[in-house]
N, C-alpha and C positions, 0 to 999 in steps of 0.2 A: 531551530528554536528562535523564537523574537517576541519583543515585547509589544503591547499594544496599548497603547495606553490611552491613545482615542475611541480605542472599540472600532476604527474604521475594518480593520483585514478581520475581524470574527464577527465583523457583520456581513459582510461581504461574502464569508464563504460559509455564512448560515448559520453560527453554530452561537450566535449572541443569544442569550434571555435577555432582551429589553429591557422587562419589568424589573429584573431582579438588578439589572445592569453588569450583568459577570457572563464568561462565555463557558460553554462544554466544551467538555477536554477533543479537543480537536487534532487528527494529525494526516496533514497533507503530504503525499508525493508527488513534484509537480517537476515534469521534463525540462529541456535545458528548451523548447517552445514554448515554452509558459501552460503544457497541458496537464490538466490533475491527471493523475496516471491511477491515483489512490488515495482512500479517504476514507478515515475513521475517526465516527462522532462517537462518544463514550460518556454518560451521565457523568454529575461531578463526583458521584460516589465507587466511581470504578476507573483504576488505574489503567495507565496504556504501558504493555509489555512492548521494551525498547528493542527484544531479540527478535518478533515476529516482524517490527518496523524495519529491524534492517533486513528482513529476508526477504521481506517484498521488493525491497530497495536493489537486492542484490537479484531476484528474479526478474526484476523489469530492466535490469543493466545487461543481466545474459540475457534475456529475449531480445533486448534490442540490437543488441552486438551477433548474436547467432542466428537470429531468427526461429529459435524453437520454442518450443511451450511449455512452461515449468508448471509441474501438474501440484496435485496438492500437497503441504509437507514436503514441497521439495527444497535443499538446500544443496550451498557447492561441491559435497561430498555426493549427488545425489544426479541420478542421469535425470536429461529434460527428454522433450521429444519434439523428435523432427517432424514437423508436420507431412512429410514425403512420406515419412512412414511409421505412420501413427499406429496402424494395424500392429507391425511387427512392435512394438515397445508396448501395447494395449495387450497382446498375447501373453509376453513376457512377464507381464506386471499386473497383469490380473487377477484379484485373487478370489 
């Protein structure tokens, strides 16, 4: 969370109205390289859900750490999958 009060970072990462001079609800996941991982633009008439932000947050910290791939709806309680063997987990979890 940070404040902007030049409008320079919600110009920058798109989500400024000029005209109106005010930005869309914006919410970036951005690696410890500087790379957006994720990014959700939301009009200003619709909220951003803080639980989905950290599930993502928490899905790109176990991919990065494990190297598996957290499917949809997945959380910590929740198997990812091992890209070795994606069959066998696709079997299992297909429904």
């Amino acid at each position: 969370m940070l404040s902007d009060l030049t409008k320079n970072i919600s110009r920058d990462y798109g989500v400024l109205l000029e005209q109106k001079g005010i930005a869309l609800r914006g919410t970036f996941i951005i690696d410890p390289d500087g790379i957006v991982k994720n990014a959700v633009i939301q009009d200003l008439n619709i909220g951003r859900n803080i639980d989905e932000s950290l599930r993502v947050l928490q899905a790109l910290q176990h991919s990065a750490k494990s190297g598996e791939v957290c499917p949809a709806n997945w959380g910590k309680d929740k198997q990812a999958i091992n890209p070795a063997k994606a069959g066998e987990w696709f079997e299992k979890n297909a429904k």
